[in-house]
Every structure is written in structure tokens, then in C-alpha cells.
N, C-alpha and C positions, 0 to 999 in steps of 0.2 A: 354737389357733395355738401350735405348739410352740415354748419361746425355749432358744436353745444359747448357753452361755459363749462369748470367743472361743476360748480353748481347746479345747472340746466342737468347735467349727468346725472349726477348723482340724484336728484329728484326725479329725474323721470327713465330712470335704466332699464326699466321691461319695455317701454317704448324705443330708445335707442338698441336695445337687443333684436327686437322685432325686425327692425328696419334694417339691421344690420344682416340678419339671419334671411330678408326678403330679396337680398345681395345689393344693397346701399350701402355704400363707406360710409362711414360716419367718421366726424373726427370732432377730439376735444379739447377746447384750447384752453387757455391758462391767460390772461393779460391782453389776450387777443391774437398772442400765437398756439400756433398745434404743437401739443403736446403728445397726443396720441392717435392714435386709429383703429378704427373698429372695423373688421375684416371678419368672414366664417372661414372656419379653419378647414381645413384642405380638407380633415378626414373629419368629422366630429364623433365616429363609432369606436368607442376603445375597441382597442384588438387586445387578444387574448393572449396568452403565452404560451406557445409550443414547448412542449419537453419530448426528448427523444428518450422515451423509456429503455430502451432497448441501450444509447449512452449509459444514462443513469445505472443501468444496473451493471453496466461494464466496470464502471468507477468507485461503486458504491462497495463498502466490504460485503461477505456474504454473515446475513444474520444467523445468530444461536437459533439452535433447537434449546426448546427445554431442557431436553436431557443436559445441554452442556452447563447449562448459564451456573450450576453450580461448582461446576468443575472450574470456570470462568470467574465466578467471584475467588473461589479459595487460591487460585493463580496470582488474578491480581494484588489480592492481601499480602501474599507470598513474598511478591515484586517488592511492595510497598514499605516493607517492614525494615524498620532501621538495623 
């Protein structure tokens, strides 16, 4: 398990990336103790986000036709009015 200064690090990080992503721990110490560790991550493919449409439209109010959005603004003015 190779350990790099953070200096060592921080100057040479596509090489410590590499090595790490080759599945080498890396670790970087600080004074001469570890401070961290350089590990690949379990998944490294973001995952996308599922929406259950078929939810969404249960929750969601049902939108205006044209025909109302007028009837709809002069309502709410209606409400609004002191």
C-alpha cells in the first residue's frame, strides 16, 4: 500500500487516480500519518432517476384547457381582490 505526502498528491493526482482506479489503495499522509484513502467507488456509473409517471400524474392537479385559463385568471383576480 503506497502512502504519498499531500504534496506528493496533489502533484501527481492522475497518477495516484490511475493507480487507484487499477484497484491499489493509495493513502495520503500528512506529518507522516494517514490522513486519507484512495479507494474506487463501489458504483462509479451515476444512476439515473426513476419517476413513476403514472404516480406523478395521480398527485399532480389536472392542467387547464385553453378554453378555461380565462375563466381561471378572472376567478383568481375575483379571490384576490380586497
Amino acid at each position: 500500500m503506497p502512502c504519498y505526502s499531500v504534496a506528493e498528491a496533489k502533484n501527481n493526482l492522475p497518477k495516484l487516480l490511475d493507480r487507484m482506479l487499477a484497484g491499489e489503495e493509495v493513502v495520503i499522509t500528512r506529518r507522516g500519518k494517514p490522513i486519507a484513502r484512495l479507494n474506487p467507488a463501489v458504483d462509479a456509473e451515476p444512476q439515473g432517476v426513476v419517476i413513476d409517471l403514472a404516480w406523478l400524474d395521480s398527485v399532480r392537479p389536472p392542467s387547464l384547457k385553453p378554453d378555461d385559463l380565462g375563466d381561471a385568471v378572472a376567478e383568481m383576480r375575483a379571490e384576490y381582490r380586497y
